[in-house]
mmCIF file of the N, C-alpha and C atoms, coordinates in Angstrom:
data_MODEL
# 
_entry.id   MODEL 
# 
loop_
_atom_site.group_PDB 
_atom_site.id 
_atom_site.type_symbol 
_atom_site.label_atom_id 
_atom_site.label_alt_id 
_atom_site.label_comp_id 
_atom_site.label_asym_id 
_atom_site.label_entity_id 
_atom_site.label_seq_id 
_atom_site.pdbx_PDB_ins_code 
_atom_site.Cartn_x 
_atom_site.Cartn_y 
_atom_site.Cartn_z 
_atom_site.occupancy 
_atom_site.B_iso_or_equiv 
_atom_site.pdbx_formal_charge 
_atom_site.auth_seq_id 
_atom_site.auth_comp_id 
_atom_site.auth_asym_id 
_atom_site.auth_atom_id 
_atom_site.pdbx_PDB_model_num 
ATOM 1   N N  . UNK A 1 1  ? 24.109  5.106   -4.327  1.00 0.00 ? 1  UNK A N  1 
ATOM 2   C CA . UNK A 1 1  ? 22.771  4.705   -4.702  1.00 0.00 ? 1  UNK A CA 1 
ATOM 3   C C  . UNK A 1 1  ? 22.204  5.713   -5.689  1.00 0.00 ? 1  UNK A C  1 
ATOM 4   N N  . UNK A 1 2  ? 22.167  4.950   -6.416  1.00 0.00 ? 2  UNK A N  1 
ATOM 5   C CA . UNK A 1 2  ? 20.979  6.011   -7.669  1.00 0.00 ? 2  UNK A CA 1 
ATOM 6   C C  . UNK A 1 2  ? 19.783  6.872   -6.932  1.00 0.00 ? 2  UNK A C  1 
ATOM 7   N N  . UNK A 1 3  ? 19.433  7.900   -7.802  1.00 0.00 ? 3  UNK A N  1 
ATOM 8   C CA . UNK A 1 3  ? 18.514  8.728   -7.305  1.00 0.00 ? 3  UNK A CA 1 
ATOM 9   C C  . UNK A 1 3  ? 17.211  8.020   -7.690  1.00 0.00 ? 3  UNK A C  1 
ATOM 10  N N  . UNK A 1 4  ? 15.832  8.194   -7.195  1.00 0.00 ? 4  UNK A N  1 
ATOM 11  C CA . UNK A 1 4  ? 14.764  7.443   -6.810  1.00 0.00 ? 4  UNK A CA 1 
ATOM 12  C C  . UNK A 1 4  ? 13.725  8.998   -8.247  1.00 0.00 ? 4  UNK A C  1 
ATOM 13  N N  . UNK A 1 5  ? 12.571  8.169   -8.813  1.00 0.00 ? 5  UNK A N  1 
ATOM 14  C CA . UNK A 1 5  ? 11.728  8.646   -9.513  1.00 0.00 ? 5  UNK A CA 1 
ATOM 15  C C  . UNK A 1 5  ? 11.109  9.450   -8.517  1.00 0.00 ? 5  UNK A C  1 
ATOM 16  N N  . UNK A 1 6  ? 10.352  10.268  -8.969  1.00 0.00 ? 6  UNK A N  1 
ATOM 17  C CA . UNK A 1 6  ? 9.345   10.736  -8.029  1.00 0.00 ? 6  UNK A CA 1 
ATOM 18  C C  . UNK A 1 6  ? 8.152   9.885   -7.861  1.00 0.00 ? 6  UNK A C  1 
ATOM 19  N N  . UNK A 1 7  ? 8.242   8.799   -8.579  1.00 0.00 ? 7  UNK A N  1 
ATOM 20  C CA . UNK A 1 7  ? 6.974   8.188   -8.590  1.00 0.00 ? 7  UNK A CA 1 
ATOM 21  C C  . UNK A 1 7  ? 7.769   7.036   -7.463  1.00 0.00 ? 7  UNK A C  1 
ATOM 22  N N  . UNK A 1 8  ? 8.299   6.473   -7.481  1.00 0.00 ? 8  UNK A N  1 
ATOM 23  C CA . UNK A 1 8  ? 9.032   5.403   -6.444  1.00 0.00 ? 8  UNK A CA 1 
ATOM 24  C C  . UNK A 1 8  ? 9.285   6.063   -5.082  1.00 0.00 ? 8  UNK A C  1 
ATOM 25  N N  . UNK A 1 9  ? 9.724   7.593   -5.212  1.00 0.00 ? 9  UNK A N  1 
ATOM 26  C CA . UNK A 1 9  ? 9.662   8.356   -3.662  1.00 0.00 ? 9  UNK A CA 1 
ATOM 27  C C  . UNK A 1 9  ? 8.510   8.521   -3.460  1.00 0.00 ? 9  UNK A C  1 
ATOM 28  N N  . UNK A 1 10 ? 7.604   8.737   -3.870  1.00 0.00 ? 10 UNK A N  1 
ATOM 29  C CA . UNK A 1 10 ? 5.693   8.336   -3.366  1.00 0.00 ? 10 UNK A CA 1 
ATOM 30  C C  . UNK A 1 10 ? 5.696   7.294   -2.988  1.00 0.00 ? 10 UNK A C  1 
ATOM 31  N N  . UNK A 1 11 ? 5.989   6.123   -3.316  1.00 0.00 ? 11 UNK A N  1 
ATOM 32  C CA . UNK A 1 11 ? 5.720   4.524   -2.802  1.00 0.00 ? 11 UNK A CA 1 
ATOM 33  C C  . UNK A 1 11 ? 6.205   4.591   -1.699  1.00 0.00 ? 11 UNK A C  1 
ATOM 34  N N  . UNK A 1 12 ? 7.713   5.033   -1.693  1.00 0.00 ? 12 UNK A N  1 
ATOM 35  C CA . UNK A 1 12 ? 8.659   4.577   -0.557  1.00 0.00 ? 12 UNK A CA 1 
ATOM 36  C C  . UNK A 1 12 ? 8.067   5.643   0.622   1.00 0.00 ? 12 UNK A C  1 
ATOM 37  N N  . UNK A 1 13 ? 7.852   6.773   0.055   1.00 0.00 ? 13 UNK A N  1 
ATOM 38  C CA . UNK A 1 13 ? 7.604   7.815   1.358   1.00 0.00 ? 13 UNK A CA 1 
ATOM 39  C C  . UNK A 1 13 ? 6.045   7.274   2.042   1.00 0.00 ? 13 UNK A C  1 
ATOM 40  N N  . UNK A 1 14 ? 5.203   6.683   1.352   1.00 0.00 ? 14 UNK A N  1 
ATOM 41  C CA . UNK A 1 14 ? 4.189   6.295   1.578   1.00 0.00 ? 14 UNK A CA 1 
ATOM 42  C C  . UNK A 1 14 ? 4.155   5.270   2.861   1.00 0.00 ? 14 UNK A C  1 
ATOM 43  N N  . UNK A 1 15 ? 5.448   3.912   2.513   1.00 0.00 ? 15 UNK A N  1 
ATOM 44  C CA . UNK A 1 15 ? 5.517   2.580   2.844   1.00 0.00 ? 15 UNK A CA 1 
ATOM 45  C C  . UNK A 1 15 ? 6.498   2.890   4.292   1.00 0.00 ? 15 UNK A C  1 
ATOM 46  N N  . UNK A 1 16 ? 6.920   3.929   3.873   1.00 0.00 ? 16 UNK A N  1 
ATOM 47  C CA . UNK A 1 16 ? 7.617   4.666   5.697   1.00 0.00 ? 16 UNK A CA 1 
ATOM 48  C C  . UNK A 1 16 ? 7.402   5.094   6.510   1.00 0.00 ? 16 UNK A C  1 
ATOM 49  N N  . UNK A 1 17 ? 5.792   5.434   6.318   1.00 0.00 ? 17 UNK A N  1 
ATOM 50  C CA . UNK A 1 17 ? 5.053   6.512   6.993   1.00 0.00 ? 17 UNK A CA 1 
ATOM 51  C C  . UNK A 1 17 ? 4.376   5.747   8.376   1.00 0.00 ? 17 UNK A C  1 
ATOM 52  N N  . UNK A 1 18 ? 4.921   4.062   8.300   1.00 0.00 ? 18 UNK A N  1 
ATOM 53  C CA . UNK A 1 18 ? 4.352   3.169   9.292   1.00 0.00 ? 18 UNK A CA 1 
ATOM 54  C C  . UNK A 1 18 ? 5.572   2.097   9.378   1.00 0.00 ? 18 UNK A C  1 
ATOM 55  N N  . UNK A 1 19 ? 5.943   2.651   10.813  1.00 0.00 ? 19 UNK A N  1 
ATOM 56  C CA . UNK A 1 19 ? 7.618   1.929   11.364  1.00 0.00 ? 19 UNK A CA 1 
ATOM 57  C C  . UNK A 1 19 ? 7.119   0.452   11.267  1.00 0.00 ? 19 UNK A C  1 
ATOM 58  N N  . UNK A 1 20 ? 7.992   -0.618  11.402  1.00 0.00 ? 20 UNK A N  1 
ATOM 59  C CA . UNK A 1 20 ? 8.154   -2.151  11.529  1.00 0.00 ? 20 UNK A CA 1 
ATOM 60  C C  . UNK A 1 20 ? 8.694   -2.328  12.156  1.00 0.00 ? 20 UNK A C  1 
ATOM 61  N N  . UNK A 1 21 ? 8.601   -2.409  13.560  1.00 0.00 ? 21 UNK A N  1 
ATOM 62  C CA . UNK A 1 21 ? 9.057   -2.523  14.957  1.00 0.00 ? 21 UNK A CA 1 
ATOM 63  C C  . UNK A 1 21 ? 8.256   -3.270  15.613  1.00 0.00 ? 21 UNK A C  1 
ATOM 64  N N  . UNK A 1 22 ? 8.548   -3.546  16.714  1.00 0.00 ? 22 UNK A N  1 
ATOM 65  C CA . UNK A 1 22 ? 7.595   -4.438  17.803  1.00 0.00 ? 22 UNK A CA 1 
ATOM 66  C C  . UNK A 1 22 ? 7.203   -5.898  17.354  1.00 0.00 ? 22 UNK A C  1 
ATOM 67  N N  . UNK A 1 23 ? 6.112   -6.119  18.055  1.00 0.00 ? 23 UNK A N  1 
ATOM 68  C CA . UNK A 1 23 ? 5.457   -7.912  18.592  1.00 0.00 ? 23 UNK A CA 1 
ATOM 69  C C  . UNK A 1 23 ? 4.244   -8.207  17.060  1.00 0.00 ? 23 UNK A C  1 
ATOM 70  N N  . UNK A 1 24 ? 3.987   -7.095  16.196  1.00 0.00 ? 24 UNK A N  1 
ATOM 71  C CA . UNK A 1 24 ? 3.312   -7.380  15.365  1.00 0.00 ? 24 UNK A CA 1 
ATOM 72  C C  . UNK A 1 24 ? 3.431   -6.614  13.736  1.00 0.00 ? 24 UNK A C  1 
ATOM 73  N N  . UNK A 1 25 ? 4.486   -7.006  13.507  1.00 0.00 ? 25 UNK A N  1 
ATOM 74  C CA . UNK A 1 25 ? 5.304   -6.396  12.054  1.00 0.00 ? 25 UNK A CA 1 
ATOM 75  C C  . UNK A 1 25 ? 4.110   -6.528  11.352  1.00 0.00 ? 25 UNK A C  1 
ATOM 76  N N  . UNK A 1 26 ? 3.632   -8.184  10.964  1.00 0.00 ? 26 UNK A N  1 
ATOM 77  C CA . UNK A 1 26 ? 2.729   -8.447  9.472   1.00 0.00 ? 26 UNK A CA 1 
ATOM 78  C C  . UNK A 1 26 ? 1.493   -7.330  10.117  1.00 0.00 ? 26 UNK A C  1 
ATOM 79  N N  . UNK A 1 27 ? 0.829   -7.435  10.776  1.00 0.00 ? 27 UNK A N  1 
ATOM 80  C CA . UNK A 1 27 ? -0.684  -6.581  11.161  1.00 0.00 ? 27 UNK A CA 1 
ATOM 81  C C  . UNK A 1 27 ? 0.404   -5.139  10.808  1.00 0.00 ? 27 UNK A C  1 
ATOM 82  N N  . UNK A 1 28 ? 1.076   -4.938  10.961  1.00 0.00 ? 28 UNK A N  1 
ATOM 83  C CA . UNK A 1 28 ? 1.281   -3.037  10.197  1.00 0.00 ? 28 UNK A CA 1 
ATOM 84  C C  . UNK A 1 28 ? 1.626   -3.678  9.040   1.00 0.00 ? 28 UNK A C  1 
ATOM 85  N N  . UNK A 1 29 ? 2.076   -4.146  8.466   1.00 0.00 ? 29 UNK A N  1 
ATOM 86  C CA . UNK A 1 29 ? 2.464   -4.306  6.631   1.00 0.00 ? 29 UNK A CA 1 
ATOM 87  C C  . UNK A 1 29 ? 1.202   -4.150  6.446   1.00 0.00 ? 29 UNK A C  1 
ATOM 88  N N  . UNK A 1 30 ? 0.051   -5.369  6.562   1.00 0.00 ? 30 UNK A N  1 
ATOM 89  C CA . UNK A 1 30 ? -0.732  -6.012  6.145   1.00 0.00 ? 30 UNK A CA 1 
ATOM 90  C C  . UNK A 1 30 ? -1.928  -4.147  6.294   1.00 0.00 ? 30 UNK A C  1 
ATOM 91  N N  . UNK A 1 31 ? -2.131  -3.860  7.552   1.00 0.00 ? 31 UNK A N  1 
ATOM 92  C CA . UNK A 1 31 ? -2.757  -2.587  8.231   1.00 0.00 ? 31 UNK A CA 1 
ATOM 93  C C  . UNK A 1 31 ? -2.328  -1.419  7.143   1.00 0.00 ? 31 UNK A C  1 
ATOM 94  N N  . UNK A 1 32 ? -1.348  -0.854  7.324   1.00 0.00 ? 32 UNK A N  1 
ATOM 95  C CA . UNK A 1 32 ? -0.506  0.182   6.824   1.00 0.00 ? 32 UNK A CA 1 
ATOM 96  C C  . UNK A 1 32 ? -0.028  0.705   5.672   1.00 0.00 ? 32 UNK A C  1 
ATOM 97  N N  . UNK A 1 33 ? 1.610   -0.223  6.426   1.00 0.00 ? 33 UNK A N  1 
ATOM 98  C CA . UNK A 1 33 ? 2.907   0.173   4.763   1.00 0.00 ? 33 UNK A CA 1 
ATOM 99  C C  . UNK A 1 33 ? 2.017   -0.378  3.810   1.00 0.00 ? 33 UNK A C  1 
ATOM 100 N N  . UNK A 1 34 ? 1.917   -1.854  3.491   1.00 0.00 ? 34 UNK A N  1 
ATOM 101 C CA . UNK A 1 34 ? 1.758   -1.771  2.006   1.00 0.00 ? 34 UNK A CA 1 
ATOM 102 C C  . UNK A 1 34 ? 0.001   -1.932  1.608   1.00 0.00 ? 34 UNK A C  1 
ATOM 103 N N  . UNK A 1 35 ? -0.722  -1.268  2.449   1.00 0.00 ? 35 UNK A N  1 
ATOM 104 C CA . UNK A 1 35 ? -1.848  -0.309  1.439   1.00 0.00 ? 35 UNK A CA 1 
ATOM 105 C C  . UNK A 1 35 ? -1.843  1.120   1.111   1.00 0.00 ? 35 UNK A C  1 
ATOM 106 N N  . UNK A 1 36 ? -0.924  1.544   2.098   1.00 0.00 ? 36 UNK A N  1 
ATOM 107 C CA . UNK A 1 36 ? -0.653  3.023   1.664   1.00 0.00 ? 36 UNK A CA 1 
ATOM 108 C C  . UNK A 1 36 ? 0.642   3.142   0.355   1.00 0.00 ? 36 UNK A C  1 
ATOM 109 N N  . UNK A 1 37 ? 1.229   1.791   0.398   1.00 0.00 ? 37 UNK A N  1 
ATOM 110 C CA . UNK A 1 37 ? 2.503   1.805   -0.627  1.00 0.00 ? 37 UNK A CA 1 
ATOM 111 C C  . UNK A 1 37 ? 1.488   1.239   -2.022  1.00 0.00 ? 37 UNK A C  1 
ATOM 112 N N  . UNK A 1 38 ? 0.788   0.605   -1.802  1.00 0.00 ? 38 UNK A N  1 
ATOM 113 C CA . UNK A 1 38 ? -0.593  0.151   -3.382  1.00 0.00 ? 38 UNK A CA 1 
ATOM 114 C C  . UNK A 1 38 ? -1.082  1.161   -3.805  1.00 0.00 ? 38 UNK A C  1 
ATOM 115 N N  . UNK A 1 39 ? -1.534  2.387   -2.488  1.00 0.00 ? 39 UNK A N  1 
ATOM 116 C CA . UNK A 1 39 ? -2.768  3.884   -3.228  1.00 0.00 ? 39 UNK A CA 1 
ATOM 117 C C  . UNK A 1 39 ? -1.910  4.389   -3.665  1.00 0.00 ? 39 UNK A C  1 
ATOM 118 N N  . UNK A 1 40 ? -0.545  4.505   -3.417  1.00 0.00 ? 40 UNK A N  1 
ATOM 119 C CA . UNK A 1 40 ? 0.441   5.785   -3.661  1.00 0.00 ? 40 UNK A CA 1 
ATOM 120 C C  . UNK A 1 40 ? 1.379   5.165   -4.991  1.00 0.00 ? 40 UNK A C  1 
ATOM 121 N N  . UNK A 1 41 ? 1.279   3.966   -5.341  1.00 0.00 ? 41 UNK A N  1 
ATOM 122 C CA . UNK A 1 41 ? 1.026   3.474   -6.421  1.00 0.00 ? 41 UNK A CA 1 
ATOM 123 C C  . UNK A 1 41 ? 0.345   3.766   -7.532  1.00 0.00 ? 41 UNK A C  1 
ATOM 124 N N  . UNK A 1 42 ? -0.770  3.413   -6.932  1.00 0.00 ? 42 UNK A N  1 
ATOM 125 C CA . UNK A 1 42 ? -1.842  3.718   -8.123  1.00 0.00 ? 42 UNK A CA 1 
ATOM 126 C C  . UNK A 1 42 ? -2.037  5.106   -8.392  1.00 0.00 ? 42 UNK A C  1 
ATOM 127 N N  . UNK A 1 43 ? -1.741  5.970   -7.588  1.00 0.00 ? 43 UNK A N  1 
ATOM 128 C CA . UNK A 1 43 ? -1.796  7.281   -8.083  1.00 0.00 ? 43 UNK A CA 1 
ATOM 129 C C  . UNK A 1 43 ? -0.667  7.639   -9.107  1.00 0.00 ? 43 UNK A C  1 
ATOM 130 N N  . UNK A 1 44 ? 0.417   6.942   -8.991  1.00 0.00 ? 44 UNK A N  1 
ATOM 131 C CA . UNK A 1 44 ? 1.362   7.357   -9.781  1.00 0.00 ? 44 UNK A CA 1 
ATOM 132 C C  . UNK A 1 44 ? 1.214   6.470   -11.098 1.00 0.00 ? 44 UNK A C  1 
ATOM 133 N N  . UNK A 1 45 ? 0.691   5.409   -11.464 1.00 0.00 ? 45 UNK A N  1 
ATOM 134 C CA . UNK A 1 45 ? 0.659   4.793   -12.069 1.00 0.00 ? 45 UNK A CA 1 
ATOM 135 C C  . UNK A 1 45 ? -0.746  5.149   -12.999 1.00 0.00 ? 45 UNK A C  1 
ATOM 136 N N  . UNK A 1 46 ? -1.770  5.251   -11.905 1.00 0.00 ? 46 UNK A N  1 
ATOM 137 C CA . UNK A 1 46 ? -2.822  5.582   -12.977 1.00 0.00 ? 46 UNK A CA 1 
ATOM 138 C C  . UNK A 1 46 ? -3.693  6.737   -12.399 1.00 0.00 ? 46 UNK A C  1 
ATOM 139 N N  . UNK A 1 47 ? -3.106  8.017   -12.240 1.00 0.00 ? 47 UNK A N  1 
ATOM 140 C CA . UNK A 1 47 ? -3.754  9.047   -11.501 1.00 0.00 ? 47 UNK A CA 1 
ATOM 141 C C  . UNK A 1 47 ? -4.929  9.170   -12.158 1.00 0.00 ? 47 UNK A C  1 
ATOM 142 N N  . UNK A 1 48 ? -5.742  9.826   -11.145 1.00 0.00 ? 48 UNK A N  1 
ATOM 143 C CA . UNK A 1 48 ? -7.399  9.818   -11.937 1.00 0.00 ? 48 UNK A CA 1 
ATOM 144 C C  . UNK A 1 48 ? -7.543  10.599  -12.837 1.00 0.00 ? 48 UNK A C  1 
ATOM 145 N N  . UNK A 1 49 ? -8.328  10.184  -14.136 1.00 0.00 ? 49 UNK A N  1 
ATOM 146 C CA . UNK A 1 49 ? -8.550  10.843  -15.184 1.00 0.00 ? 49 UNK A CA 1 
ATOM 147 C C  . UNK A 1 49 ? -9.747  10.190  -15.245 1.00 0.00 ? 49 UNK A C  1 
ATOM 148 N N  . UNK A 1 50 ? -10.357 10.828  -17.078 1.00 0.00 ? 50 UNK A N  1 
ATOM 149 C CA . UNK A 1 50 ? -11.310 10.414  -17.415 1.00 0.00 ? 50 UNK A CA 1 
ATOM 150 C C  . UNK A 1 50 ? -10.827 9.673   -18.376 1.00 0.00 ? 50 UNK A C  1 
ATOM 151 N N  . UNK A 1 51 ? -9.670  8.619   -18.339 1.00 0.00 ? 51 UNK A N  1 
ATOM 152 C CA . UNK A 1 51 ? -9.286  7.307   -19.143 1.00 0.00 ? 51 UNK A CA 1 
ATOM 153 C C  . UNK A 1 51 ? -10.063 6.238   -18.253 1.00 0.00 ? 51 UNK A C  1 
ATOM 154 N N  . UNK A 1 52 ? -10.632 5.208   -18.620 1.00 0.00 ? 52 UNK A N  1 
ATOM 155 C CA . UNK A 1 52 ? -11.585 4.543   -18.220 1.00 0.00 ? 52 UNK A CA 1 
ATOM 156 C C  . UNK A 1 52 ? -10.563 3.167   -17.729 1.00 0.00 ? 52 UNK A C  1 
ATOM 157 N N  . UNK A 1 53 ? -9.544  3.100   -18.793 1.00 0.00 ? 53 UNK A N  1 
ATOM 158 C CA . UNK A 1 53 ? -8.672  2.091   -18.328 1.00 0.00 ? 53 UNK A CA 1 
ATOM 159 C C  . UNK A 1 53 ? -8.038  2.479   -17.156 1.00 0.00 ? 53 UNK A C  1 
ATOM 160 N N  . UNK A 1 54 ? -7.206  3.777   -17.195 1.00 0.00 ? 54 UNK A N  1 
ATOM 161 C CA . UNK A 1 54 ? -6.677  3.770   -15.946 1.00 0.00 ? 54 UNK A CA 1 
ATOM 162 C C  . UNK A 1 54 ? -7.826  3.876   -14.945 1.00 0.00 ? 54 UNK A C  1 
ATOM 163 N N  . UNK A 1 55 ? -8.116  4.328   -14.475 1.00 0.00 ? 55 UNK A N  1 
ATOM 164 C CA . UNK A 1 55 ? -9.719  4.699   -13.414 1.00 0.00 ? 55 UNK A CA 1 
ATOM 165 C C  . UNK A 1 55 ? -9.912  3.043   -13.196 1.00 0.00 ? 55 UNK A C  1 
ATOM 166 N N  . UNK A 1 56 ? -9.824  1.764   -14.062 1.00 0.00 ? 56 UNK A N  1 
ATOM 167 C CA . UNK A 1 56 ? -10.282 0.243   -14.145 1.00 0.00 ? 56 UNK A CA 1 
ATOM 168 C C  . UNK A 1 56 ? -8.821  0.147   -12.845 1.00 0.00 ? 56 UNK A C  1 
ATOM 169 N N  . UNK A 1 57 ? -7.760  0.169   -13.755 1.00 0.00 ? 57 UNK A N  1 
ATOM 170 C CA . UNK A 1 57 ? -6.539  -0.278  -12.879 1.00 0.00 ? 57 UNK A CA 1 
ATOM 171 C C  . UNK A 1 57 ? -6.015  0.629   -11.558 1.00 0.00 ? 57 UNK A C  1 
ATOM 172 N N  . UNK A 1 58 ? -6.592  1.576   -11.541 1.00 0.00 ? 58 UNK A N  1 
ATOM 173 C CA . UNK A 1 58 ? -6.385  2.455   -9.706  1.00 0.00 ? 58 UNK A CA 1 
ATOM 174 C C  . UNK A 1 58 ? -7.411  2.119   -8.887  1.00 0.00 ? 58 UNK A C  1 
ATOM 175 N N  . UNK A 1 59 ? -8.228  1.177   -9.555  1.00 0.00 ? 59 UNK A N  1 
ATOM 176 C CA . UNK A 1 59 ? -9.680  0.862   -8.360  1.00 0.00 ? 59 UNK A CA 1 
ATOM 177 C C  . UNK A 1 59 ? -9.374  0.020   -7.995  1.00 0.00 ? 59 UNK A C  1 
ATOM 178 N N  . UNK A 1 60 ? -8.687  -1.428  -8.948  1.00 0.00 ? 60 UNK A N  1 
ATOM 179 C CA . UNK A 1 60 ? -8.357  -2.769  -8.492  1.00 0.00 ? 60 UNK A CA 1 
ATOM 180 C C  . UNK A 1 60 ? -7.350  -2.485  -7.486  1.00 0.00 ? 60 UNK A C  1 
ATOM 181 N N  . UNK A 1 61 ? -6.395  -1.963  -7.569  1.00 0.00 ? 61 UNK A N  1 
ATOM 182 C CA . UNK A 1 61 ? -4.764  -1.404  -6.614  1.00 0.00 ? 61 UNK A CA 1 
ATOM 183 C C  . UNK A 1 61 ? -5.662  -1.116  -5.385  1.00 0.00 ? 61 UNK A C  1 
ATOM 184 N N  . UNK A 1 62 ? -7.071  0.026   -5.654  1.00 0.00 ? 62 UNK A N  1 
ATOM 185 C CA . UNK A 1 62 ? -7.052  0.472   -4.064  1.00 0.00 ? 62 UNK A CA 1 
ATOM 186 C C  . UNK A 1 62 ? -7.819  -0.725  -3.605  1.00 0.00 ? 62 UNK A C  1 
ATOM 187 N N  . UNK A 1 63 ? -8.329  -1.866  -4.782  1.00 0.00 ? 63 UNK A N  1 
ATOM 188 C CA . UNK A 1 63 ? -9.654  -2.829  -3.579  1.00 0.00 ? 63 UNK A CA 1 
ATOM 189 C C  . UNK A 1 63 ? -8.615  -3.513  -2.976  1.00 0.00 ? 63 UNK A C  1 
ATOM 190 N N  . UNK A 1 64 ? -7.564  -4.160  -3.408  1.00 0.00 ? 64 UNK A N  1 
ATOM 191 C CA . UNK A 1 64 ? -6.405  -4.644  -2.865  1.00 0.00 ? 64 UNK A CA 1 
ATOM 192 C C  . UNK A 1 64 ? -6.006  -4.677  -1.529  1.00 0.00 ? 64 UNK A C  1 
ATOM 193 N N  . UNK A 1 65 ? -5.647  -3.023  -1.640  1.00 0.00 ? 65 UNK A N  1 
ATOM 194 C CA . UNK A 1 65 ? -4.945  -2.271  -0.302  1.00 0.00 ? 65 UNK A CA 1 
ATOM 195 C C  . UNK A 1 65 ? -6.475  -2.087  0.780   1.00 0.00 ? 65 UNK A C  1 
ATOM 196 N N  . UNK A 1 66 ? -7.457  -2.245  0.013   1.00 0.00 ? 66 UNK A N  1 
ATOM 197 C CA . UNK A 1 66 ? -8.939  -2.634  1.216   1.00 0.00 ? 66 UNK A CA 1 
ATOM 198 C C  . UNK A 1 66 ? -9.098  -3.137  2.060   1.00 0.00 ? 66 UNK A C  1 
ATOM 199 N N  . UNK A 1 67 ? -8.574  -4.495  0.874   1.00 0.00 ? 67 UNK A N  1 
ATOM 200 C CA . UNK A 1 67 ? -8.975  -5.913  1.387   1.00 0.00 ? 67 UNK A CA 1 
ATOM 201 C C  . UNK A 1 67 ? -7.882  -6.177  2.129   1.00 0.00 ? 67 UNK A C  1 
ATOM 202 N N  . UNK A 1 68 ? -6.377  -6.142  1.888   1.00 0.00 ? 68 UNK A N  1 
ATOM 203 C CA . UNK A 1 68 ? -5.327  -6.196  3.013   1.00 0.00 ? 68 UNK A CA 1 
ATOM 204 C C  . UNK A 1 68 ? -5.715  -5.390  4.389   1.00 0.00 ? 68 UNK A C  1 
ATOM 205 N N  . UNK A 1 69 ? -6.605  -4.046  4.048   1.00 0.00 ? 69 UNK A N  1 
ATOM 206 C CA . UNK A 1 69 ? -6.467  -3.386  5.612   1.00 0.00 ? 69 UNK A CA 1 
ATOM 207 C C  . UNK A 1 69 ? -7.572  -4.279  6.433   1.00 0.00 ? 69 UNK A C  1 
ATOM 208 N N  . UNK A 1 70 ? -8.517  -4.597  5.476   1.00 0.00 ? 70 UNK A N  1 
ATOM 209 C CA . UNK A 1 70 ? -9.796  -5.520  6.212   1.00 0.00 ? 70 UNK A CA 1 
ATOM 210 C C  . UNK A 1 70 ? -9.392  -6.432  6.736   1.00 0.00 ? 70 UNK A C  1 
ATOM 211 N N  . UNK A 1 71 ? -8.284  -7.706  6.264   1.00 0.00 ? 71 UNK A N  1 
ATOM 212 C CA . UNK A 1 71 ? -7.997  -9.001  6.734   1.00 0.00 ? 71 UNK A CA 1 
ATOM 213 C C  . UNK A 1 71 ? -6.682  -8.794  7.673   1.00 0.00 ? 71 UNK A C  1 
ATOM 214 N N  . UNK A 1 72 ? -6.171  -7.516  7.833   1.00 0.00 ? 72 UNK A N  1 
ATOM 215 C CA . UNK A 1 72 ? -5.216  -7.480  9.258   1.00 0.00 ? 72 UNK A CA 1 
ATOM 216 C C  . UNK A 1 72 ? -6.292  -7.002  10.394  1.00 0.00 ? 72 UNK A C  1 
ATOM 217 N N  . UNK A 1 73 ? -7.472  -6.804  10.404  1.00 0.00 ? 73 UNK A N  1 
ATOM 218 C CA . UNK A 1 73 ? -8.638  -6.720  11.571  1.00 0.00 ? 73 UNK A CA 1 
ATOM 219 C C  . UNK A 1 73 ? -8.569  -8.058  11.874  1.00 0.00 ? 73 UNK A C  1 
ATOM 220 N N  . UNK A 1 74 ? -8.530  -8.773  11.514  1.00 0.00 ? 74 UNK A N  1 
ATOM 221 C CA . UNK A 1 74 ? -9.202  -10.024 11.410  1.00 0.00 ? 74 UNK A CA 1 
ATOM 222 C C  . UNK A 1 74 ? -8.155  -10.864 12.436  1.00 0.00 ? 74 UNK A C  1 
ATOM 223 N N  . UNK A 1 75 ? -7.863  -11.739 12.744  1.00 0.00 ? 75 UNK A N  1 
ATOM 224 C CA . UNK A 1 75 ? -6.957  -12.894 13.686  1.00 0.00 ? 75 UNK A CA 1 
ATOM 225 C C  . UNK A 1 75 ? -6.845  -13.686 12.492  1.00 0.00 ? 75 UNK A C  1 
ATOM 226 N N  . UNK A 1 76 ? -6.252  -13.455 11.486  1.00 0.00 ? 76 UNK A N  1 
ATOM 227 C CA . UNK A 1 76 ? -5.773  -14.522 10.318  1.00 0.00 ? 76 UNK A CA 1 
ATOM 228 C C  . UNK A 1 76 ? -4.372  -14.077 10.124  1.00 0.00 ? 76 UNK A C  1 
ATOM 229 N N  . UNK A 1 77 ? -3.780  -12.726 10.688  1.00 0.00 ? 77 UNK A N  1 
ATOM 230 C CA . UNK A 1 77 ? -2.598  -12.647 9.937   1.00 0.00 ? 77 UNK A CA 1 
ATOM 231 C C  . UNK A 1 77 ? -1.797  -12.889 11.867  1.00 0.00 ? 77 UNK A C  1 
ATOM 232 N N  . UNK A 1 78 ? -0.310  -13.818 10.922  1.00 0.00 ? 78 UNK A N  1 
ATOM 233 C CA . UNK A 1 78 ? 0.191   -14.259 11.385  1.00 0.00 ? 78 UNK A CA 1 
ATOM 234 C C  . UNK A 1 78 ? 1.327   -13.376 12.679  1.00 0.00 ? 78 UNK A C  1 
ATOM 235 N N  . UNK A 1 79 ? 1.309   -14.043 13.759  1.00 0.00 ? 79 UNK A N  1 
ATOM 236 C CA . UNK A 1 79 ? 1.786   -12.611 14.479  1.00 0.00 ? 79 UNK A CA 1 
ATOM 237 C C  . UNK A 1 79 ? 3.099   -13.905 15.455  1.00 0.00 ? 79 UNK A C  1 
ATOM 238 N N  . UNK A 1 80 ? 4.066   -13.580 16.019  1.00 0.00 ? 80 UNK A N  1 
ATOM 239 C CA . UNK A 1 80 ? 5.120   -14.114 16.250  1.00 0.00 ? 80 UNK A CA 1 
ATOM 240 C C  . UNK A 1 80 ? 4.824   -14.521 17.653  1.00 0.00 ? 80 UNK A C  1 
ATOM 241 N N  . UNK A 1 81 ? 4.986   -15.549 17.921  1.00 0.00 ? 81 UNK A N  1 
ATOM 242 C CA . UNK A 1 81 ? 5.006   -16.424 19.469  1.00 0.00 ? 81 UNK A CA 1 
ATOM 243 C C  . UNK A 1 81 ? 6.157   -16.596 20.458  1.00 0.00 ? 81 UNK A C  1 
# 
């Protein structure tokens, strides 16, 4: 296997930092891995500066990873029977 960017070992180390085990996988994706795998994204992608564009595109990434942690509170995400 090829060696990993440092910017892709931020995502991945990010998106690992919350196992996928047990009776409710999507509520941790949805909770967790991938809003902490979107911020750790956007940091690598558009770390904060005073570029106005990037600062535009690391806000949308984190409302994203928000709004995913907000709607796994919720009884909408799908959980296994």
């Amino acid at each position: 296997m090829a060696d990993l960017s440092a910017a892709a070992e931020a995502v991945l180390d990010a998106f690992g930092k919350y196992p996928l085990h047990g009776d409710h996988i999507a509520k941790t994706l949805m909770h967790g891995a991938l809003p902490a795998a979107l911020r750790a994204a956007a940091d690598q992608v558009a770390p904060l500066s005073t570029n106005r564009r990037q600062d535009d595109i690391r806000h949308k990434l984190r409302a994203i990873a928000a709004e995913l942690e907000a709607f796994a509170q919720t009884d909408n995400v799908a959980t296994p029977t």
